[in-house]
N, C-alpha and C positions, 0 to 999 in steps of 0.2 A: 504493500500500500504506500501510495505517494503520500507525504508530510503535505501541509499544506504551505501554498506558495508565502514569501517573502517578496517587499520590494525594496532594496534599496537604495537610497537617492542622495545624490550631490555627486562630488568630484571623482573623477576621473582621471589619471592623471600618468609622468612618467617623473620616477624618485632618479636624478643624477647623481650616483653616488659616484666616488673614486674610481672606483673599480668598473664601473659604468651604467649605464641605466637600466633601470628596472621598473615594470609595471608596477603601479600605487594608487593612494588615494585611499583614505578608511572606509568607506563607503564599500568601495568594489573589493575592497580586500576581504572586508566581512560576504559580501556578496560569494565572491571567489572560495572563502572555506565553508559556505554555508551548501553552495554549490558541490561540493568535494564530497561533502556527507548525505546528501542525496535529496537536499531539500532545492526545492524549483524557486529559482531564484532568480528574479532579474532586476537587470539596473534600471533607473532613470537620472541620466545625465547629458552630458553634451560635451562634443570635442568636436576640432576645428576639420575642415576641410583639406587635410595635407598628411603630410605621411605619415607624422608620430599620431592623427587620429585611425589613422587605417591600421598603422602594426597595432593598437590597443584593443579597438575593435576583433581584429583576427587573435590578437590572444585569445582576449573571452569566449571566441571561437572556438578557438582549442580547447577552450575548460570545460565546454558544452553551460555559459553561462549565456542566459540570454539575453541580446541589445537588442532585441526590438523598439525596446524605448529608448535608445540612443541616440538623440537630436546629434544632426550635422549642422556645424556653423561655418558660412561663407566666408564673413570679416576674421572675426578672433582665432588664437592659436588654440589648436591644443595645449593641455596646463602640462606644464613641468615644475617640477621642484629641487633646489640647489640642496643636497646630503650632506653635512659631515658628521663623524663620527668621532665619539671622544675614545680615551682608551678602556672603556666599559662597555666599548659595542652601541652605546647611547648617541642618538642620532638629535642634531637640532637643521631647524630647515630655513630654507628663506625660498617663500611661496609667489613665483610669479601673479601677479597681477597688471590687467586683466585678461584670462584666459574665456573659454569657448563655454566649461562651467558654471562661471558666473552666470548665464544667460540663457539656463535653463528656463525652457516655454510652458504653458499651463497649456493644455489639449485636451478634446474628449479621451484619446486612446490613453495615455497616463492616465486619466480619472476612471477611465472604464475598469483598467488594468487594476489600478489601487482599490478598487471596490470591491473584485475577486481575491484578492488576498488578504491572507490569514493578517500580516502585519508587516507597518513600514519601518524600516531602519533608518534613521538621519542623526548629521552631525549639527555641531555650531558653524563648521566652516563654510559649510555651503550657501550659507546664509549672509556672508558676507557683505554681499551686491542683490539691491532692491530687487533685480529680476527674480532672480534662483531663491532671495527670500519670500517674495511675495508667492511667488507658486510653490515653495514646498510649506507655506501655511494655508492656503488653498484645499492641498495635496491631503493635509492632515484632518480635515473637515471631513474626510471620506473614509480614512483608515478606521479600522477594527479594533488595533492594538498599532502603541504606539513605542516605537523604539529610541530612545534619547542616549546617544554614545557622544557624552558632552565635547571631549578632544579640541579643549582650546589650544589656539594656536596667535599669538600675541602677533599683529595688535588686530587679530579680524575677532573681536568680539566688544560686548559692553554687559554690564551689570540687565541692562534693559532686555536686551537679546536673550539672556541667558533665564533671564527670570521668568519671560516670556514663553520659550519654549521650555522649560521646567513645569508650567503650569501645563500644557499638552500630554504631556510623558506620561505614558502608565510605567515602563520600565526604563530604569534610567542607569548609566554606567558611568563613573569616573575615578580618576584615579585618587590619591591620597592629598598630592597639593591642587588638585581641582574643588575636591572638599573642603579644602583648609580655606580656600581661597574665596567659594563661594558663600562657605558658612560664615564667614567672613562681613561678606557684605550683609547677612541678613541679623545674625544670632551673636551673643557674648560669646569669650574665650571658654569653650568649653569643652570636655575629654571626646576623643573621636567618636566612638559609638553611639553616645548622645547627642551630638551633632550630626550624625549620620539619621536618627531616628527623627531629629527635629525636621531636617530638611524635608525626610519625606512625608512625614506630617506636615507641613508646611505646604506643601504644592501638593498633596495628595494624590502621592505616588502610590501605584503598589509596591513595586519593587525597587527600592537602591541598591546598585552593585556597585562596590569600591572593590579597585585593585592596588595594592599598597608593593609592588615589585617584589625585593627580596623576604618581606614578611608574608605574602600571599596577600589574600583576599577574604572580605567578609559581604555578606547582602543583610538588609535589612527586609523581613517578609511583610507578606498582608497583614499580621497581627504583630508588627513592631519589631518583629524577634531578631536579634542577633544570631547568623550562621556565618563559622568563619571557616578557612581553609586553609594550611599552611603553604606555604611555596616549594615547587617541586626544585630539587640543586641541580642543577643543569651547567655546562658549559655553554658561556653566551659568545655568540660569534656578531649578532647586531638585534637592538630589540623593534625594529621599526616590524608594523605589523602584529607585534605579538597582542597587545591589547584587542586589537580585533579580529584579530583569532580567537582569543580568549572569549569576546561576547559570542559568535560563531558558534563556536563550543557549548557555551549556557544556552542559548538559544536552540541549538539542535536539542540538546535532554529536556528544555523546560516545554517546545511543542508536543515532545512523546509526555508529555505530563509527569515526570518523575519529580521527586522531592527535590529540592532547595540546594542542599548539601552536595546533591549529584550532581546537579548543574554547576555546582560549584566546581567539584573535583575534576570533572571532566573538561571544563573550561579552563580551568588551571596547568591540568596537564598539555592542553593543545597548545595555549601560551608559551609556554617553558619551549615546549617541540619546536615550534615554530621561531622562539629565539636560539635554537642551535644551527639553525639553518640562516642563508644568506636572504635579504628582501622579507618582505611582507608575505608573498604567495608561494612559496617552496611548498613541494608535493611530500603532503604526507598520509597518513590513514589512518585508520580510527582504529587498526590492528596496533598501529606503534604509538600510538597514546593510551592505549589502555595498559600494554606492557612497561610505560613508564615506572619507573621504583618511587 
């Protein structure tokens, strides 16, 4: 039996690392291992008319991911983004603007599309530029379940933005200084967990997932609860990708409906996988994450 579809939406893109470039973007990466584990998945984004949008396109070709919703843009480029890497594998970027993403279209076929699926995945970045924001707030007027993988990326966000689509979110994922930072703006200095429960009380989430790197991770459930998960020891080769791998991961056990903890574990482990490997989308299988120690 097929999973039921995913859609999701924003950037697109190509990571120029050292070493050279690699398909990216959290959006399609999450797409990309959601795709792997056999859940129907397709993007809505947009890249430019020219050749880095046609080798991106023909990836996801190859992944058997679907671009039917993949606008072609005449004017703007396909996105790329400049990689470095420190010596922890830890990557910081500097995000061309403005790209072909920016300037994603509101459509019947996108809305038709979103209407038949289970749920949409989106970031903060896509949201950048009034086009792509205005349509993927649109977009979320129709979704079912709503996916919030906040991945700020300085300086395309604002306190307004972020609070904005927090109030949308039924599931929301961020890291540890994304919580530091947004509990921040709202709530006194106060110990992680109960900052993590405020929030989602707060915007009336069901689900927070915080991933905290070397300490693992914990969610905060529909009735408040703290579930945490230690981090698998891995050798990191780069971690770009890995967090949306990781939601990829929770999101494939939380569609089959298993407990919290699972989602958890099994999220964790794809994470860790997928930072031993190079890039965001390295092939792996749900045989060598369960074998993980």
């Amino acid at each position: 039996m097929n999973l039921p579809s995913i859609i999701c939406y924003g950037e697109v893109l190509w990571d120029l690392l050292p070493t050279g470039k690699i398909p990216g973007g959290a959006p399609m990466n999450v797409a990309f291992h959601l795709n792997n584990f056999g859940v129907s998945t397709q993007m809505i984004s947009r890249v430019g008319d020219d050749q880095n949008g046609k080798e991106l396109v023909e990836f996801l070709k190859e992944k058997a991911v679907d671009t039917y919703l993949i606008q072609k843009d005449a004017f703007y480029p396909t996105g790329i983004v400049n990689v470095e890497l420190d010596e922890n594998g830890s990557p910081s970027y500097k995000i061309v603007k403005p790209v072909a993403w920016d300037y994603i279209n509101l459509d019947l076929t996108n809305v038709n599309a979103l209407k038949k699926a289970k749920a949409i995945v989106f970031g903060s970045l896509a949201a950048r530029n009034n086009r792509s924001k205005e349509t993927l707030f649109s977009l979320l007027e129709s979704a079912k379940l709503k996916v919030f993988d906040v991945n700020l990326r300085a300086p395309f966000y604002s306190k307004e933005l972020i609070e904005a689509l927090l109030f949308q979110a039924d599931i929301v994922k961020m890291n540890d200084e994304e919580l530091d930072l947004i509990g921040g703006w709202f709530f006194e200095d106060i110990p992680t967990y109960t900052l993590a429960q405020k929030i989602k009380t707060h915007f009336s989430i069901e689900i927070l997932i915080v991933t905290q790197g070397s300490k693992g991770a914990f969610a905060v459930n529909s009735k408040n609860e703290i579930k945490s998960i230690k981090a698998k020891k891995v050798t990191v080769v780069d971690t770009i990708g890995s967090g949306d791998s990781f939601l990829a991961g929770f999101l494939y056990k939380y569609l089959k409906l298993e407990p919290i903890f699972a989602c958890l574990d099994f999220a964790a482990r794809t994470g860790a996988l997928v930072a031993t490997k190079r890039g965001g989308t390295p092939k792996i299988t749900k045989d060598m994450i369960i074998a993980m120690s």
